[in-house]
N, C-alpha and C positions, 0 to 999 in steps of 0.2 A: 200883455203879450205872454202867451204863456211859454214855458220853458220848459228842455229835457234833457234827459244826458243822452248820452251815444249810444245807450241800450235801447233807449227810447223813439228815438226818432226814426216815422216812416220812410220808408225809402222814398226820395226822388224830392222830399219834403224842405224846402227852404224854413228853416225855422232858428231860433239861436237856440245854442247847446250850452247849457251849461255845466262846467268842469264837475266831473263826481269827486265827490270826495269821500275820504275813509279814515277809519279810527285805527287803523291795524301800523303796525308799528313797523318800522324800515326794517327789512332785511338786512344783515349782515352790522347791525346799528347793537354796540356792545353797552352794558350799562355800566357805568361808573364803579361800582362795589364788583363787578365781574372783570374789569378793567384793572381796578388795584389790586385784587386776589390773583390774576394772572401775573402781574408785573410781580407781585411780592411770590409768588411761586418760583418762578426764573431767576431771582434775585437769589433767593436762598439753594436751586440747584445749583446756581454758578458757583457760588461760596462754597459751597459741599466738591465740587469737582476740581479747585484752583486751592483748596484747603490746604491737599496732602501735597502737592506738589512745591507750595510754596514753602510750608514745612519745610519739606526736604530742602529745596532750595539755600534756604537763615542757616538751617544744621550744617549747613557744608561751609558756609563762614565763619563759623565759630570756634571759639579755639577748645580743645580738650576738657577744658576745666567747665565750662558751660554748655557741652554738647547736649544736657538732657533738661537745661533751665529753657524757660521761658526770656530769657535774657539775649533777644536776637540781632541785637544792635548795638550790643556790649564787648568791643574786642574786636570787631569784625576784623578776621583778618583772611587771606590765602592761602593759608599752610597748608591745609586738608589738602590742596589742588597741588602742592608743588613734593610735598612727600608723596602722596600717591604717586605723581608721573617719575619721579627720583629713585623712591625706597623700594617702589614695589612692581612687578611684572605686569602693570598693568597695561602695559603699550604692547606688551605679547597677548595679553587675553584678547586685547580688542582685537588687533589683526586675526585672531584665529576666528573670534566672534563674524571680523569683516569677512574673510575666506567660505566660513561654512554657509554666512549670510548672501554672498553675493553667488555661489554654486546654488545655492537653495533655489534662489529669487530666478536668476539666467534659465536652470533644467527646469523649475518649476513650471514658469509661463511657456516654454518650448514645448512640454509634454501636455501640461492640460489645454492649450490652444488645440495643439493636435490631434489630441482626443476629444475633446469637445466638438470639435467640425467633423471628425469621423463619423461623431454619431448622431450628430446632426445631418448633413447629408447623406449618409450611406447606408444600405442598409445589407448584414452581412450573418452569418450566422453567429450565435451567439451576442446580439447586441443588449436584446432584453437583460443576459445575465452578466455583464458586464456593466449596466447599467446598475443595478440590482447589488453586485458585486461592490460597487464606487459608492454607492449609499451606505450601506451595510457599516462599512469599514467605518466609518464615522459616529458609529454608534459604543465605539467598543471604549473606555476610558483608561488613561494611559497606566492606570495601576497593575492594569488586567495583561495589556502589551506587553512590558516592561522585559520583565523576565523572557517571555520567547524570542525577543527581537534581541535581546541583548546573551542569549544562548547560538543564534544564529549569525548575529555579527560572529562571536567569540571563534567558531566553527572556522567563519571565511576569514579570521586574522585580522577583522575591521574595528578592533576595539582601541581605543586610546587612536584613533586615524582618523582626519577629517572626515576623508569622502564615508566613513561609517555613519557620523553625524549626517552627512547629507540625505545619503540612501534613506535615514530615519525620518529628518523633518519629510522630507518627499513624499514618505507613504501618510502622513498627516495631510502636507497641501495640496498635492494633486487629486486625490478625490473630492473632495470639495468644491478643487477650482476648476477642476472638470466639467463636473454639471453646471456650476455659475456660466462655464463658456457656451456650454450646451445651447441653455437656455439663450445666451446673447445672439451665438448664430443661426439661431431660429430665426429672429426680428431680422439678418438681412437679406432682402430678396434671391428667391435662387436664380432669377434671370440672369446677375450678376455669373453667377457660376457658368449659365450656359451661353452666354456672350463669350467669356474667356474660352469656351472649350471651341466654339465657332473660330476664334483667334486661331486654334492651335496648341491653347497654353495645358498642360500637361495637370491633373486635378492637384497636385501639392503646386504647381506654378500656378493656379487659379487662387487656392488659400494664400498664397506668397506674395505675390503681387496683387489680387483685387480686393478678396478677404481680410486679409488681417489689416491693412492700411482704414479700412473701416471699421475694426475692433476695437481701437486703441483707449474706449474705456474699460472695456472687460479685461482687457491686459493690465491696464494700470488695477485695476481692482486684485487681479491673479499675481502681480508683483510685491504690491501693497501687503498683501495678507499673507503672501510666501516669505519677504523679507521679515514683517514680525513673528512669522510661525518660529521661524530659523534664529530669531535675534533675543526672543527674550524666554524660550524655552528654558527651564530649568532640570527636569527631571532626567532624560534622556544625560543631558549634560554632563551632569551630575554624577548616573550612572558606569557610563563610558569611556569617562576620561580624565584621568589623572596624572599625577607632575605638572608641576609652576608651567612649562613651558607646552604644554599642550590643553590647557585648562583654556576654557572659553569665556565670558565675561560671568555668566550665568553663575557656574563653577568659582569661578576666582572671587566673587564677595563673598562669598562662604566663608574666606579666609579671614574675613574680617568679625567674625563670629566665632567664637568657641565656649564650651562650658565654663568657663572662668569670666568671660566676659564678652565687652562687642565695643570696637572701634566705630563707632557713631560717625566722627567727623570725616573720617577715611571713604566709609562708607557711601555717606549721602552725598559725599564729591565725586566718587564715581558712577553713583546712581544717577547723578546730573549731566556726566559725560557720556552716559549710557543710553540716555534720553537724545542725546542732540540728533545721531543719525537716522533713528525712527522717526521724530521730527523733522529732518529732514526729506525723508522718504514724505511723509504724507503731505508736506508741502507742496513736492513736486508732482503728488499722484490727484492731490483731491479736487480738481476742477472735474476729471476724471470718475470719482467714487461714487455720486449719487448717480449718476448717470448706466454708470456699468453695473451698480446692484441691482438697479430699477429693471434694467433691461433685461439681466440673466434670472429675473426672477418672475418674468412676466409666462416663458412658457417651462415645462420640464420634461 
């Protein structure tokens, strides 16, 4: 009996087929030496990324005498954590840190929401250069700012004042997180817009109640990236604002450094308390973050 494969055989032909077979190797089928080269690659970025952190972490256990040994499990004690929170202003940096961070983060996502679906829906004179205008600003590096923004606060009486700080981080997150929004509310359908207007619902009560309820990864990405613009910003800080009790966290470890020397264990204990509320934040934002990057990035 003779046999064929399925390329083979005539139509309407009762015959038996026999399976083809091939030499060609499985798709998606990794080999063993690309297998351990990948795992030994991951292995060593994680080490590289968990390195400094842990560092800092051992440093802020240790006591004075050992802050710059390799001796991390020698002495361990809390001192670093309980003179900071005693000896030093550092519960007023943080609060000033939490204030300029949480105005940051609230106006930030307000305005670039706003503006992102303006110009995503609308279309009005001047959009192209507004557009154009929001890019731009993004290009400039904060050495080059520095001085006019901090000539112009001086001007309006906004120097050593939070909401100065704020107005600052602002003009850094809202262009950016402008166009991320942009691009998000491209992806949602305008039918959605013209159902609400059929409603009744007024174009900011169409963004307010059907829009933005469907945004909420581009939001969490616009709050994400406006609370760290705001929180671990140093130079502005730096610039702007002096005395213990208006110093923001940025500002305030500086104090732990000077020409003669540097408070290490002081240091890396606040640099650990510094971390927790950003940790925080992206806990709560990153179910959120790949989705709202993905998405504001798909049109522009």
């Amino acid at each position: 009996m003779t046999t064929y494969t399925d390329a083979q055989v005539p139509p309407g032909s009762k015959v038996a087929v026999a399976p083809a077979t091939t030499n060609a190797p499985l798709r998606g089928r990794r080999s063993p030496l690309a297998s351990v080269g990948l795992h030994a690659t991951l292995v060593v970025a994680s080490v590289i990324a968990v390195f400094p952190v842990l560092w800092v972490l051992l440093t802020s256990l240790k006591p004075p005498a050992y802050a710059t040994s390799t001796d991390f499990f020698k002495d361990t004690t809390l001192t670093n954590y309980t003179n900071l929170l005693s000896d030093t202003p550092f519960l007023t940096w943080f609060a000033n840190s939490l204030l300029v961070a949480g105005l940051t983060t609230v106006i930030g996502v307000f305005v670039a929401a706003t503006t992102g679906y303006a110009v995503s829906r609308f279309r009005f004179p001047g959009k192209r250069g507004l557009m154009w205008t929001l890019l731009i600003t993004q290009m400039f590096p904060v050495a080059v700012l520095i001085v006019p923004i901090y000539n112009i606060m001086s001007s309006m009486g906004l120097l050593n004042q939070p909401v100065g700080l704020v107005i600052t981080y602002l003009t850094i997150a809202v262009p950016f997180c402008a166009w991320m929004m942009k691009g998000f509310f491209d992806t949602i359908p305008r039918e959605i817009d013209e159902s609400g207007q059929v409603d009744g619902l007024t174009p900011f009560g169409t963004f307010w109640r059907l829009i933005l309820p469907l945004a909420k990864p581009g939001i969490a990405v616009t709050a994400f990236y406006s609370f760290v613009t705001a929180w671990g910003e140093v130079a502005y800080a730096s610039a702007f604002m002096v005395g213990d009790e208006n110093l923001t966290l940025a500002g305030g470890l500086q104090k732990f450094v000077n020409q003669y020397g540097a408070q290490w264990g002081p240091m890396a204990a606040a640099s650990v308390l510094i971390a927790v509320p950003a940790a925080l934040v992206f806990l709560f934002a990153q179910r959120h973050l790949v989705t709202g990057v993905s998405a504001g990035a798909v049109k522009g």
